[in-house]
CHARMM-style PDB file with segment names, atoms N, HN, CA, C and O in Angstrom:
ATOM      1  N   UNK     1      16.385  -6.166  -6.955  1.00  0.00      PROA
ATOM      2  CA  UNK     1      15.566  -6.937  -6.067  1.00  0.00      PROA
ATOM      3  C   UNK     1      14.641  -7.836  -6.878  1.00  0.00      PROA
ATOM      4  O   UNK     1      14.529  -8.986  -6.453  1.00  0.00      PROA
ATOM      5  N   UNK     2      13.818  -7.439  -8.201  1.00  0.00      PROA
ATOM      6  HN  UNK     2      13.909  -6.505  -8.546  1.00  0.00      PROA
ATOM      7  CA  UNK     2      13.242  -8.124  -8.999  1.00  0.00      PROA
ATOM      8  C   UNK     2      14.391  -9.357  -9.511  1.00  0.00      PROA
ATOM      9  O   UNK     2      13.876 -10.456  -9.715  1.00  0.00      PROA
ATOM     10  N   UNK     3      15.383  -9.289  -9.656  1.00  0.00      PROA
ATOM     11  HN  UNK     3      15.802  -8.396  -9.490  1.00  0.00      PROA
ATOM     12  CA  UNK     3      15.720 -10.394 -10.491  1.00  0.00      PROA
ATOM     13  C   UNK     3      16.666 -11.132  -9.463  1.00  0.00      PROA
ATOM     14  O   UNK     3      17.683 -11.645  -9.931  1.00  0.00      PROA
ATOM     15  N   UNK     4      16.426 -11.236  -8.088  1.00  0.00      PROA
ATOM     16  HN  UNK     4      15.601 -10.820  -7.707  1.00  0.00      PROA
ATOM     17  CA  UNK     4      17.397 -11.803  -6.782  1.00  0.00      PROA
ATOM     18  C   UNK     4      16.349 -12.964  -6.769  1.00  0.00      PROA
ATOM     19  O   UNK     4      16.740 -13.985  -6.202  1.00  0.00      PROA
ATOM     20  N   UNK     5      14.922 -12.992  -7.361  1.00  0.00      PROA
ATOM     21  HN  UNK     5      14.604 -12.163  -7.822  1.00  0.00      PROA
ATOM     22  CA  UNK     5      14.220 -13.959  -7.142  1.00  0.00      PROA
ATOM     23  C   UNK     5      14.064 -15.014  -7.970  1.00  0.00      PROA
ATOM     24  O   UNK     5      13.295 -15.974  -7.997  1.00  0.00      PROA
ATOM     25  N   UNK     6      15.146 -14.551  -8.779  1.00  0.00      PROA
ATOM     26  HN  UNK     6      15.772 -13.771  -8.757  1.00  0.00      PROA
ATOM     27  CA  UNK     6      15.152 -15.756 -10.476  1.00  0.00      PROA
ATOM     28  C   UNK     6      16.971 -16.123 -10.383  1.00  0.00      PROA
ATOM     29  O   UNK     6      17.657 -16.722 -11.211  1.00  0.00      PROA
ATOM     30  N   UNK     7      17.272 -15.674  -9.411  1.00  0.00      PROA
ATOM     31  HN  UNK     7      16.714 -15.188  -8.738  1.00  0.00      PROA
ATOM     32  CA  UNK     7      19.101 -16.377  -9.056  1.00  0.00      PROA
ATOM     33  C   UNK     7      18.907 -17.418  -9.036  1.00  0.00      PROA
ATOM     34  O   UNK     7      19.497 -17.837 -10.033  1.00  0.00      PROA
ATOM     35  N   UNK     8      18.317 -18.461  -8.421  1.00  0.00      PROA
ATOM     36  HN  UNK     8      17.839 -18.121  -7.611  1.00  0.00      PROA
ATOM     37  CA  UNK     8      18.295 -19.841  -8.036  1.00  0.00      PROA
ATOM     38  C   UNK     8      18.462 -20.517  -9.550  1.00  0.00      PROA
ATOM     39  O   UNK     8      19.548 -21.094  -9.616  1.00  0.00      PROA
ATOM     40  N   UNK     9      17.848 -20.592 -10.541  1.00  0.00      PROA
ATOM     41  HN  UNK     9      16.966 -20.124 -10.487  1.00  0.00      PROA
ATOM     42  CA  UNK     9      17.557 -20.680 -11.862  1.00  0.00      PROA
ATOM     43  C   UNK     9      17.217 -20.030 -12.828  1.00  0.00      PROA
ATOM     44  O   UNK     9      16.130 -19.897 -13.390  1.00  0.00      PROA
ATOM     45  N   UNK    10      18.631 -19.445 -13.082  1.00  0.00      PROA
ATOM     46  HN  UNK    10      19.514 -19.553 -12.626  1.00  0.00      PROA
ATOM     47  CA  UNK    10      18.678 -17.930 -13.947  1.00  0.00      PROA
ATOM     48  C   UNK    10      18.164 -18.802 -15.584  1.00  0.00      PROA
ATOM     49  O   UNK    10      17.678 -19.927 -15.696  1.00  0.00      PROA
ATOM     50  N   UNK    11      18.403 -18.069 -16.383  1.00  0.00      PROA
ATOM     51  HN  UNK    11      18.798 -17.155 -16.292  1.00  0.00      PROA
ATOM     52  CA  UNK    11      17.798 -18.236 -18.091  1.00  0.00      PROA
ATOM     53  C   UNK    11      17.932 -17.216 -18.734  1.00  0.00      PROA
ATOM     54  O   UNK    11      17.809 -16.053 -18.351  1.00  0.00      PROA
ATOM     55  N   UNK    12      18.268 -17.735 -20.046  1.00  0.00      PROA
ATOM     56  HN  UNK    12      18.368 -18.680 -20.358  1.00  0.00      PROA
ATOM     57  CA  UNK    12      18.954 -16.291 -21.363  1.00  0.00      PROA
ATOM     58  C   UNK    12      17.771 -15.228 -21.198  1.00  0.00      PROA
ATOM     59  O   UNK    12      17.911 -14.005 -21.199  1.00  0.00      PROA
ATOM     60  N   UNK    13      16.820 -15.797 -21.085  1.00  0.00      PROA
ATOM     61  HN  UNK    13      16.706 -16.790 -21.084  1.00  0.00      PROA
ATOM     62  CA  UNK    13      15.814 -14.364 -21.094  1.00  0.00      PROA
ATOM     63  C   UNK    13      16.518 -13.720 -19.485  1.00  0.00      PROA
ATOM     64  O   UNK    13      17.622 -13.193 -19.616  1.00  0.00      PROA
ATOM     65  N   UNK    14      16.040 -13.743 -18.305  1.00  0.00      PROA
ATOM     66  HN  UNK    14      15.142 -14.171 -18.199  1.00  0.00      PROA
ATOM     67  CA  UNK    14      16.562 -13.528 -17.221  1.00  0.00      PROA
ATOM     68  C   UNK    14      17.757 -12.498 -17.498  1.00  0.00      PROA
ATOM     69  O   UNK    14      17.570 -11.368 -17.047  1.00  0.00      PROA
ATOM     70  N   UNK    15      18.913 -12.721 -18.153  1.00  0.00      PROA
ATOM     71  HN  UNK    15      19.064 -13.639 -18.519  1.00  0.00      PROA
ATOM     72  CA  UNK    15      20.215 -11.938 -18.753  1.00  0.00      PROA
ATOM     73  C   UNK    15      19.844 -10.517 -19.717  1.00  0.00      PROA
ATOM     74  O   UNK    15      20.387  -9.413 -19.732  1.00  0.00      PROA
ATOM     75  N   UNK    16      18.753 -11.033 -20.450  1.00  0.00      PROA
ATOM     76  HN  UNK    16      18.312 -11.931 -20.438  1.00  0.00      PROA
ATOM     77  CA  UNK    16      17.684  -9.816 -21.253  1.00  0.00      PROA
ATOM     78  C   UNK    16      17.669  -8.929 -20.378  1.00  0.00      PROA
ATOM     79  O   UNK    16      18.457  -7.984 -20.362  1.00  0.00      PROA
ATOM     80  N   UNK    17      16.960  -9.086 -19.721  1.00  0.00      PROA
ATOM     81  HN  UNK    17      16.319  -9.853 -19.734  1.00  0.00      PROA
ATOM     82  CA  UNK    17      15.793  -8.322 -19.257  1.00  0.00      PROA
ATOM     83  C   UNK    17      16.856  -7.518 -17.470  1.00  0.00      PROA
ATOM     84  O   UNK    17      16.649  -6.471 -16.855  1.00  0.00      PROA
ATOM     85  N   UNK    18      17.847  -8.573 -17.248  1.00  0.00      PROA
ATOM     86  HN  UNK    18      18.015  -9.423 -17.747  1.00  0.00      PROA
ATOM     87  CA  UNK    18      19.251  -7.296 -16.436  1.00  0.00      PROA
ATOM     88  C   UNK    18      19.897  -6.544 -17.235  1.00  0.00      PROA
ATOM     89  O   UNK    18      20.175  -5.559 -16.552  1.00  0.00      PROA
ATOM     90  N   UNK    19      20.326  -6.392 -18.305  1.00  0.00      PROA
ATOM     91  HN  UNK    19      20.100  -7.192 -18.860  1.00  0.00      PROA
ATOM     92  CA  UNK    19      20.476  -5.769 -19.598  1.00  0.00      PROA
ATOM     93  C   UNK    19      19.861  -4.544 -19.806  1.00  0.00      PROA
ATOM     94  O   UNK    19      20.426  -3.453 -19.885  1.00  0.00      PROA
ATOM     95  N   UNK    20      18.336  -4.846 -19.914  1.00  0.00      PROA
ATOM     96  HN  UNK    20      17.877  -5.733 -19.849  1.00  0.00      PROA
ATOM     97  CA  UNK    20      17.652  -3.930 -20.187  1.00  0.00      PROA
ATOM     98  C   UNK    20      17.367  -3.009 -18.981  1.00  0.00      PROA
ATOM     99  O   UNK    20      16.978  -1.874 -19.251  1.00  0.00      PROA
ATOM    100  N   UNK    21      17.524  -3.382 -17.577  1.00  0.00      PROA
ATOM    101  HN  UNK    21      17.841  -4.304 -17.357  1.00  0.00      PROA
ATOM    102  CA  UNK    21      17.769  -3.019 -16.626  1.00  0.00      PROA
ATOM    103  C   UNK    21      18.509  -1.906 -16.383  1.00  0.00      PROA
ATOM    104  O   UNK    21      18.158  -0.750 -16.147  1.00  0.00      PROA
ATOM    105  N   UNK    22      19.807  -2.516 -16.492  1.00  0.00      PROA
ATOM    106  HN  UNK    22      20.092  -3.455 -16.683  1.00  0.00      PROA
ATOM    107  CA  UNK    22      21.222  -1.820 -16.812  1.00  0.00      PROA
ATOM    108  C   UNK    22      21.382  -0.582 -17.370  1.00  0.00      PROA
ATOM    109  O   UNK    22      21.635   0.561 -16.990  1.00  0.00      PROA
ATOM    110  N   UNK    23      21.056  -1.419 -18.841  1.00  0.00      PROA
ATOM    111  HN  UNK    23      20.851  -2.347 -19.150  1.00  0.00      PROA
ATOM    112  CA  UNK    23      20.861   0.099 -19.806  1.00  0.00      PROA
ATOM    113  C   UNK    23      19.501   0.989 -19.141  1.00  0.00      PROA
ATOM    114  O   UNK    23      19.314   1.722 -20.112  1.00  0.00      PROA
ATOM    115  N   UNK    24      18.911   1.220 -18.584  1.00  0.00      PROA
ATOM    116  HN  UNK    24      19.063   0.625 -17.795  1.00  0.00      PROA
ATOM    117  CA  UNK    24      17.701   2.099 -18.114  1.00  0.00      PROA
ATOM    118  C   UNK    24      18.229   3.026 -17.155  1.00  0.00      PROA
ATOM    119  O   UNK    24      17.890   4.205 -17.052  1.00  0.00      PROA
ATOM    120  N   UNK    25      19.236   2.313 -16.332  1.00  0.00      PROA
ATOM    121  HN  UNK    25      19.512   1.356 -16.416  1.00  0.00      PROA
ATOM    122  CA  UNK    25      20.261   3.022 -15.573  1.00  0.00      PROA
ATOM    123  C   UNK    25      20.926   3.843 -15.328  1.00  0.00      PROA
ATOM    124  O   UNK    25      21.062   4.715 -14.470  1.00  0.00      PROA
ATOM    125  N   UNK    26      21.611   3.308 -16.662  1.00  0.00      PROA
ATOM    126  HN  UNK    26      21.500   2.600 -17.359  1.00  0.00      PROA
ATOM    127  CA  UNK    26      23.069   4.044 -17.199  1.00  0.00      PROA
ATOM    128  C   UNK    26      22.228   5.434 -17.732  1.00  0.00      PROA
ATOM    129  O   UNK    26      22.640   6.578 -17.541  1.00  0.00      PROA
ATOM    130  N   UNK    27      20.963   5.087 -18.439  1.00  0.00      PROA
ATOM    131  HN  UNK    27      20.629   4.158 -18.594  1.00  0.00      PROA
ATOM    132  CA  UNK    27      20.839   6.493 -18.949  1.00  0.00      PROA
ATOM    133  C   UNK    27      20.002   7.497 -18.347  1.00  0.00      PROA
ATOM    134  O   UNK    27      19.812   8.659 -18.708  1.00  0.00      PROA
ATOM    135  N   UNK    28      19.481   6.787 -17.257  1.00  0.00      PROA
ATOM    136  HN  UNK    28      19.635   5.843 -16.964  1.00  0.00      PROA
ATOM    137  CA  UNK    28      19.117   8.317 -15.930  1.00  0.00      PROA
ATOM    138  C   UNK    28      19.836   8.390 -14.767  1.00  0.00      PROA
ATOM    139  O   UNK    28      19.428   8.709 -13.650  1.00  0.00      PROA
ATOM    140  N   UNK    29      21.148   8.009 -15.178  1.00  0.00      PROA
ATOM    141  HN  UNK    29      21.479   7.750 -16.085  1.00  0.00      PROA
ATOM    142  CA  UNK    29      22.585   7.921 -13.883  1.00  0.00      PROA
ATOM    143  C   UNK    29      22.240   9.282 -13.021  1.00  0.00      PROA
ATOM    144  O   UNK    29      22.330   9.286 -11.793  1.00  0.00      PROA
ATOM    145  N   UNK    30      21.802  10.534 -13.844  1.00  0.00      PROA
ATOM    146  HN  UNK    30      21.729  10.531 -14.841  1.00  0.00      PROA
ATOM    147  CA  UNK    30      22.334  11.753 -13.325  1.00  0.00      PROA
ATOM    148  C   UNK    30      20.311  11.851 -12.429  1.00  0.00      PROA
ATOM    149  O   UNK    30      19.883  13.004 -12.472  1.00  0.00      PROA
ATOM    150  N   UNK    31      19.534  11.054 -11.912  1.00  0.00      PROA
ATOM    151  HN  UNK    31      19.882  10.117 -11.877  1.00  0.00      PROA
ATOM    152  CA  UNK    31      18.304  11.508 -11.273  1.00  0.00      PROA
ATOM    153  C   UNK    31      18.482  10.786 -10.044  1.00  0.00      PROA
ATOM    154  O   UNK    31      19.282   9.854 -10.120  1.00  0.00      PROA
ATOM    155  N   UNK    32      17.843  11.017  -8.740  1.00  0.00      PROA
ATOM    156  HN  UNK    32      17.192  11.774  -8.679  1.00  0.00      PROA
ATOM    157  CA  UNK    32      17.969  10.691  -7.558  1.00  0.00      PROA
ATOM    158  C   UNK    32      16.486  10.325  -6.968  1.00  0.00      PROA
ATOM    159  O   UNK    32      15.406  10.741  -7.389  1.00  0.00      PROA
ATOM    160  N   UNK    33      16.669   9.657  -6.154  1.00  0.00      PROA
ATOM    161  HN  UNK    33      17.547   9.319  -5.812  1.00  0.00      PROA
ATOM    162  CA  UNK    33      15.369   9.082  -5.724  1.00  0.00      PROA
ATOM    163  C   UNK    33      15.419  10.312  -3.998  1.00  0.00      PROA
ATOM    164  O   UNK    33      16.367  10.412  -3.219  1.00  0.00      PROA
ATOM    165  N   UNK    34      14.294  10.912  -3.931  1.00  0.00      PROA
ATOM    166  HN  UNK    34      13.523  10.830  -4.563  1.00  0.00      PROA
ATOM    167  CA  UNK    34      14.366  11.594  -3.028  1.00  0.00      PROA
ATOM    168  C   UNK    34      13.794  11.136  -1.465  1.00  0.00      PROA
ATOM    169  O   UNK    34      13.094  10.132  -1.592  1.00  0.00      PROA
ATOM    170  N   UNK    35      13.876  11.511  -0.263  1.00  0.00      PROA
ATOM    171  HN  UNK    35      14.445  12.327  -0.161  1.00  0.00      PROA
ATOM    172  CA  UNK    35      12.764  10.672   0.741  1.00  0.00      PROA
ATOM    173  C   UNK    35      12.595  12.049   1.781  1.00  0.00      PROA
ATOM    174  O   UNK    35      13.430  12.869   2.162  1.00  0.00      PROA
ATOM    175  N   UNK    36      11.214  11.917   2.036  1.00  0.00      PROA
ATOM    176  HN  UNK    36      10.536  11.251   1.726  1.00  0.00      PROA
ATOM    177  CA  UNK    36      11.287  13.346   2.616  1.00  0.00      PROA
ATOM    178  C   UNK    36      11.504  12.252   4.039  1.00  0.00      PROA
ATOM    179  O   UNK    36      11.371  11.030   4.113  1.00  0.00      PROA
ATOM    180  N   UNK    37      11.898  13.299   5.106  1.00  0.00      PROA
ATOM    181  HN  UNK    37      12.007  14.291   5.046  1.00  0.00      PROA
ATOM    182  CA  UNK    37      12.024  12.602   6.112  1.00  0.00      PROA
ATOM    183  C   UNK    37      11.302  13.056   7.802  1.00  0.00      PROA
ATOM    184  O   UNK    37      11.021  12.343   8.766  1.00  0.00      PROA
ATOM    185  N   UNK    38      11.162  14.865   7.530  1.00  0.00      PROA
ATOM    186  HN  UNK    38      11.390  15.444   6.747  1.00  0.00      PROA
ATOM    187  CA  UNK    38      10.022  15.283   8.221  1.00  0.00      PROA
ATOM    188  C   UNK    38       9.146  15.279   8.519  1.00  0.00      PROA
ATOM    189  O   UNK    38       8.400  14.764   7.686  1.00  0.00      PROA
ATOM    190  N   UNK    39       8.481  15.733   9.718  1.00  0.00      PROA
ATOM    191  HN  UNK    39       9.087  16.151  10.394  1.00  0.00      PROA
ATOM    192  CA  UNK    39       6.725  14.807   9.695  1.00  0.00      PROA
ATOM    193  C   UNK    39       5.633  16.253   8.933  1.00  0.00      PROA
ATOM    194  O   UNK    39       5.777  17.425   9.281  1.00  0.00      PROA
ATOM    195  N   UNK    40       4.939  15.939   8.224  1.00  0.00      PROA
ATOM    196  HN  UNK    40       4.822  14.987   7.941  1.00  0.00      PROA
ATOM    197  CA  UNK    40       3.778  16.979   7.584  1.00  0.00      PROA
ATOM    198  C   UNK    40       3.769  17.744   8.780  1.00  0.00      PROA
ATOM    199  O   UNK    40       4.078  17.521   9.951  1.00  0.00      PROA
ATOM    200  N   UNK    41       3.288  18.788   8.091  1.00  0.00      PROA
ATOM    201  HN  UNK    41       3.037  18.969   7.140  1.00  0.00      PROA
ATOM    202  CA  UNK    41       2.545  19.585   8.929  1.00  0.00      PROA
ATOM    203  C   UNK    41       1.469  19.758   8.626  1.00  0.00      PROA
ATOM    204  O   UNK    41       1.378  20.022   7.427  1.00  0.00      PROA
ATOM    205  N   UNK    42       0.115  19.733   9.391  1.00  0.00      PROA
ATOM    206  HN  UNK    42       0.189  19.519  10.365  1.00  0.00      PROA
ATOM    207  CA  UNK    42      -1.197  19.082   8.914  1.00  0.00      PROA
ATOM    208  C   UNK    42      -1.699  20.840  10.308  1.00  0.00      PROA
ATOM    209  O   UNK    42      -2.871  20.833  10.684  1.00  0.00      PROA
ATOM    210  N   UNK    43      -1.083  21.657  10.679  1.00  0.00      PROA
ATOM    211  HN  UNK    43      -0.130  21.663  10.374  1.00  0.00      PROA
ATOM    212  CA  UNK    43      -1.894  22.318  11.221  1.00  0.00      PROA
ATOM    213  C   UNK    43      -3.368  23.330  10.523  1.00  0.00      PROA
ATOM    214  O   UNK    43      -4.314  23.877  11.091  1.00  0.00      PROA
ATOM    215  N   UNK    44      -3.006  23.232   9.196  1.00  0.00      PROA
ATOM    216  HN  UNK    44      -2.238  22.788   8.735  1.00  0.00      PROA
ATOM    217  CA  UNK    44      -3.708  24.638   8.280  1.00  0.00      PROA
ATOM    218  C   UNK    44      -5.240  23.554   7.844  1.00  0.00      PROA
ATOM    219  O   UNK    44      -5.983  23.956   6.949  1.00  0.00      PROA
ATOM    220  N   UNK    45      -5.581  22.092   8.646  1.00  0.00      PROA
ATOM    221  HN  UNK    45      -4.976  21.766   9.373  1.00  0.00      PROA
ATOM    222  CA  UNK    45      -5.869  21.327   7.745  1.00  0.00      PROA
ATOM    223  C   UNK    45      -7.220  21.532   9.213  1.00  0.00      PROA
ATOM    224  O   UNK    45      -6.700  21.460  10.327  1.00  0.00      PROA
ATOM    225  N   UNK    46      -8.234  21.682   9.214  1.00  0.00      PROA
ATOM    226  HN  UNK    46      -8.656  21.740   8.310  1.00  0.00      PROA
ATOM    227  CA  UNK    46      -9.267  21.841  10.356  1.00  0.00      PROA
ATOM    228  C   UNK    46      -9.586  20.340  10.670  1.00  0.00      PROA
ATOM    229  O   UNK    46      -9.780  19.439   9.854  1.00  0.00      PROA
ATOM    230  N   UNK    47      -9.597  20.269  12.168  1.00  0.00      PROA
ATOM    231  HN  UNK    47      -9.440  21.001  12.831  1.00  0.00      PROA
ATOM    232  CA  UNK    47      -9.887  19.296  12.976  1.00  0.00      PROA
ATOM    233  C   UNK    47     -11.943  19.239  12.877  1.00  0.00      PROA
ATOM    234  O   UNK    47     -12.765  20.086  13.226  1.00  0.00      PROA
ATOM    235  N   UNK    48     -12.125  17.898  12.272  1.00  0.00      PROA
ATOM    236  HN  UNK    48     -11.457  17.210  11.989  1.00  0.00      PROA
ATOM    237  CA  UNK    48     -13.378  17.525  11.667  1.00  0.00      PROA
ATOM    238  C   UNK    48     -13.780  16.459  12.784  1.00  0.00      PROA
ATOM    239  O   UNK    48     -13.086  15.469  13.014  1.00  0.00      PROA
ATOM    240  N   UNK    49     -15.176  16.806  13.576  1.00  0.00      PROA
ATOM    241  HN  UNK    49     -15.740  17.611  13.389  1.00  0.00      PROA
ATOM    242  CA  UNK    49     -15.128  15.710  14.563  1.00  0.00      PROA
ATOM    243  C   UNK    49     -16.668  15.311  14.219  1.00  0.00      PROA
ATOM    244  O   UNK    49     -17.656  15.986  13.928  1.00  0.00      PROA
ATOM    245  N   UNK    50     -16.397  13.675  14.407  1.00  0.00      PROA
ATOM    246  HN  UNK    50     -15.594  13.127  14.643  1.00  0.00      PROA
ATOM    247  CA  UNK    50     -17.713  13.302  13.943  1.00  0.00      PROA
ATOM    248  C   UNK    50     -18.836  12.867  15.235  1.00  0.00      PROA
ATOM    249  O   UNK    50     -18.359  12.878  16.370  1.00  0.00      PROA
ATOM    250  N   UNK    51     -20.155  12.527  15.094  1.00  0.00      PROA
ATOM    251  HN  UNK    51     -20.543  12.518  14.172  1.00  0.00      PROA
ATOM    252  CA  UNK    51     -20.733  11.819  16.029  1.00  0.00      PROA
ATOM    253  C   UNK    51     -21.193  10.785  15.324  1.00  0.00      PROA
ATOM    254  O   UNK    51     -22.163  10.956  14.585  1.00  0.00      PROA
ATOM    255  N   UNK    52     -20.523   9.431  15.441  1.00  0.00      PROA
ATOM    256  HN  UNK    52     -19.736   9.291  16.041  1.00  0.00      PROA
ATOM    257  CA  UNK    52     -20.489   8.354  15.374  1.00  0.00      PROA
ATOM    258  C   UNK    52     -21.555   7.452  15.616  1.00  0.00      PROA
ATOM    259  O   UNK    52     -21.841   6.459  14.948  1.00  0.00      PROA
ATOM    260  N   UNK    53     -22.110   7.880  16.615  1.00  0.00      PROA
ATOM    261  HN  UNK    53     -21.878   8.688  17.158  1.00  0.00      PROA
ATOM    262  CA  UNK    53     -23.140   7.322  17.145  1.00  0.00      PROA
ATOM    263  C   UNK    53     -24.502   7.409  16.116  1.00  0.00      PROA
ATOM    264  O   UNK    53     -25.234   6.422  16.183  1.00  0.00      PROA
ATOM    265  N   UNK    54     -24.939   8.544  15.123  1.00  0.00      PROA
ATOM    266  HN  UNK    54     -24.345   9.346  15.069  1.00  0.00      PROA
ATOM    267  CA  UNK    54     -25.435   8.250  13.944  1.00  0.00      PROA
ATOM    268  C   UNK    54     -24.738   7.584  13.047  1.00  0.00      PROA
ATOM    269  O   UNK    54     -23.541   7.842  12.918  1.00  0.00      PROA
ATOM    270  N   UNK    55     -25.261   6.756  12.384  1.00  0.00      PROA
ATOM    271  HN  UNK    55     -26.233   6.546  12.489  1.00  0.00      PROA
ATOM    272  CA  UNK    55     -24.109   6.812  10.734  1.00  0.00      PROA
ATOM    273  C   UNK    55     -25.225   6.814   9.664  1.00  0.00      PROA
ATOM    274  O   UNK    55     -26.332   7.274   9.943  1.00  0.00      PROA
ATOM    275  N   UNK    56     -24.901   6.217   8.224  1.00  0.00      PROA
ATOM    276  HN  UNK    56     -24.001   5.843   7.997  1.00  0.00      PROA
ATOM    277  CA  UNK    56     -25.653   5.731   7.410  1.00  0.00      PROA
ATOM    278  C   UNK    56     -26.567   4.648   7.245  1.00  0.00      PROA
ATOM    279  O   UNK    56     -27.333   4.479   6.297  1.00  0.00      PROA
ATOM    280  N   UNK    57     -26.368   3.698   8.582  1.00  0.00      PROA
ATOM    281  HN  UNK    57     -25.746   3.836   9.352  1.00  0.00      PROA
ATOM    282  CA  UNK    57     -27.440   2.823   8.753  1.00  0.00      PROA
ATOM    283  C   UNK    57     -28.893   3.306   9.765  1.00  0.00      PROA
ATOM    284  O   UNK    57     -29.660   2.447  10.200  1.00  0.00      PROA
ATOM    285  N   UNK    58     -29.012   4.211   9.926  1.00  0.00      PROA
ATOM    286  HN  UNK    58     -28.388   4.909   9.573  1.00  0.00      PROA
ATOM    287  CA  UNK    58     -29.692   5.278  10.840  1.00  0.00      PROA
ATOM    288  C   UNK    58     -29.787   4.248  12.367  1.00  0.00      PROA
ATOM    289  O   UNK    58     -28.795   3.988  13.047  1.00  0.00      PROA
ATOM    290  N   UNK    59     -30.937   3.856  12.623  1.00  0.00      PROA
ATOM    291  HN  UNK    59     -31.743   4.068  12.070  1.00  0.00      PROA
ATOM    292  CA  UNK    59     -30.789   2.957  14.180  1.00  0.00      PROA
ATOM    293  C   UNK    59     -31.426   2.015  13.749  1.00  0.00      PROA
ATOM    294  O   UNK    59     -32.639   1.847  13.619  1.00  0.00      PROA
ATOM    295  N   UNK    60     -29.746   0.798  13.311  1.00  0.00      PROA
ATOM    296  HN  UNK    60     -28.761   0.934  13.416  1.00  0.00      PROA
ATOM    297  CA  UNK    60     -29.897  -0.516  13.437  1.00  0.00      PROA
ATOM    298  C   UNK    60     -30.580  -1.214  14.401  1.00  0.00      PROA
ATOM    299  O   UNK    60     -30.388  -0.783  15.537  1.00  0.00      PROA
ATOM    300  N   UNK    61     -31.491  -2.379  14.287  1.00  0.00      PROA
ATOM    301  HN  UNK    61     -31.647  -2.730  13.364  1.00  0.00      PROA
ATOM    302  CA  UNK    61     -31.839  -3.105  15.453  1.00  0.00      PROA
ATOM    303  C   UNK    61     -31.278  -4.805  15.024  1.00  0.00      PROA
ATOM    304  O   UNK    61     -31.344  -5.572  14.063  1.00  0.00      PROA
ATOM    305  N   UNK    62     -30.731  -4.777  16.367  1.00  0.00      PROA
ATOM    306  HN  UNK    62     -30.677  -4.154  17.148  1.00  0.00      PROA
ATOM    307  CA  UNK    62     -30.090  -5.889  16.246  1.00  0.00      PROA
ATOM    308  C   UNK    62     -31.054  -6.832  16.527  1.00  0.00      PROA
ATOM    309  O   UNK    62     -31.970  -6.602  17.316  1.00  0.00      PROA
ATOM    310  N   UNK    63     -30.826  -8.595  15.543  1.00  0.00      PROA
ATOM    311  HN  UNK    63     -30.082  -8.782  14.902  1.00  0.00      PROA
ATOM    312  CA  UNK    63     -31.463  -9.578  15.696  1.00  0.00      PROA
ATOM    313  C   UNK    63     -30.981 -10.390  16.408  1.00  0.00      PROA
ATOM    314  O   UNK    63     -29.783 -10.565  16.631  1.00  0.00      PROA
ATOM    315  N   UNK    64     -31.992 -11.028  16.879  1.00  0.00      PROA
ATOM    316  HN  UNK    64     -32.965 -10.886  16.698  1.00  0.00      PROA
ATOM    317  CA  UNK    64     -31.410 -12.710  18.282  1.00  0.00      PROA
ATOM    318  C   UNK    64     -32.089 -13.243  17.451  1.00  0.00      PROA
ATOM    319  O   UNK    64     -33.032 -12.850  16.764  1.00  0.00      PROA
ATOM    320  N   UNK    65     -31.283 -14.673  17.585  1.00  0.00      PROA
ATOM    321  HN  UNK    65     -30.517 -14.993  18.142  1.00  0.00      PROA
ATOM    322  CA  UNK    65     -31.639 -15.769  17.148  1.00  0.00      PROA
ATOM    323  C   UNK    65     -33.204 -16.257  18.045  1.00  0.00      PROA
ATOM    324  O   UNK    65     -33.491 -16.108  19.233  1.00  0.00      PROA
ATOM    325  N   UNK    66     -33.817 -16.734  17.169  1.00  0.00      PROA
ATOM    326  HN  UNK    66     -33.585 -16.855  16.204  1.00  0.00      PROA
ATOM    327  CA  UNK    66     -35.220 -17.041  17.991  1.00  0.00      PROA
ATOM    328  C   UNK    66     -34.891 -18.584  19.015  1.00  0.00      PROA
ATOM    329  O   UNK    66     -35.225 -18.540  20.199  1.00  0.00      PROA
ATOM    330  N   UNK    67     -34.408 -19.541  18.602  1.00  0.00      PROA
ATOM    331  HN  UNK    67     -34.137 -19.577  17.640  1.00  0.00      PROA
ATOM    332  CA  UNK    67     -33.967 -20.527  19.436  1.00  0.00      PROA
ATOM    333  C   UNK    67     -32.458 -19.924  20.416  1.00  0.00      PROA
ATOM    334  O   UNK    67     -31.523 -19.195  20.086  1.00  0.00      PROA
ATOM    335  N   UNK    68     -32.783 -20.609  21.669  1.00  0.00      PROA
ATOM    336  HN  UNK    68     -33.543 -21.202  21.937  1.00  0.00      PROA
ATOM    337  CA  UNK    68     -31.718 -19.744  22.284  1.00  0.00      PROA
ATOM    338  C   UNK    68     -30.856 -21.166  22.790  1.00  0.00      PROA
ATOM    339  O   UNK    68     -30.175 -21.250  23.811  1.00  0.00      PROA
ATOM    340  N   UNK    69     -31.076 -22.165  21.847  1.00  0.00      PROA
ATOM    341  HN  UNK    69     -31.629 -22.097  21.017  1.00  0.00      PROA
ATOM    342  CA  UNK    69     -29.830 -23.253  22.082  1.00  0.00      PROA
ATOM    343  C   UNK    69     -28.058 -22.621  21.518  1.00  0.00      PROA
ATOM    344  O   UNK    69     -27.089 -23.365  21.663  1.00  0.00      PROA
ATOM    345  N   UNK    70     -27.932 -21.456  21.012  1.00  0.00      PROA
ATOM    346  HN  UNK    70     -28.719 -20.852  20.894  1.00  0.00      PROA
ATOM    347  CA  UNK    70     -26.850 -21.282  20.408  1.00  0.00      PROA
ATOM    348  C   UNK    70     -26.099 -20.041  21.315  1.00  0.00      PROA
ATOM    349  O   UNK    70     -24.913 -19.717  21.259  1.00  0.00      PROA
ATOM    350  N   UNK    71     -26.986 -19.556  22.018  1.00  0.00      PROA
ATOM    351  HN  UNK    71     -27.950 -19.820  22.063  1.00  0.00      PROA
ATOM    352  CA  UNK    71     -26.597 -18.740  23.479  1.00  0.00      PROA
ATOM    353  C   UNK    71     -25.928 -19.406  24.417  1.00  0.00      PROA
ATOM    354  OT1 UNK    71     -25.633 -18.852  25.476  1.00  0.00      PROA
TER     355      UNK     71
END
C-alpha cells in the first residue's frame, strides 16, 4: 500500500526500497497478523458515574457582552 502511491512515477530508489520490502517478508513468511474479532468483555471493570454538573472550573459565570448591538 506504501509504494501503490509512487506507481504513477516509479524511480531506482522506489525498486530499493520494494526489495527491501520483499526481503523483510520472505524472512518472517512463517508470522501472522492476528484480529481479535469478539467484543471485550468489560463486566469485571466497575461502572464509574460522574456528576458533571461540578467540574474543575467550579461555577463558571458566564459573560454578556455589555453592548447588546451583537444580540
Amino acid at each position: 500500500m506504501s509504494m501503490s502511491s509512487l506507481q504513477a512515477k516509479p524511480c531506482q530508489g522506489h525498486l530499493e526500497l520494494l526489495k527491501g520490502m520483499i526481503a523483510y517478508l520472505c524472512k518472517f513468511k512463517h508470522f501472522k497478523i492476528r484480529f481479535r474479532t469478539e467484543e471485550p468483555d468489560y463486566s469485571m471493570i466497575e461502572d464509574m458515574s460522574y456528576n458533571w454538573a461540578n467540574s474543575v472550573f467550579d461555577n463558571p459565570i458566564e459573560e454578556k457582552p455589555k453592548d447588546n448591538k451583537l444580540l
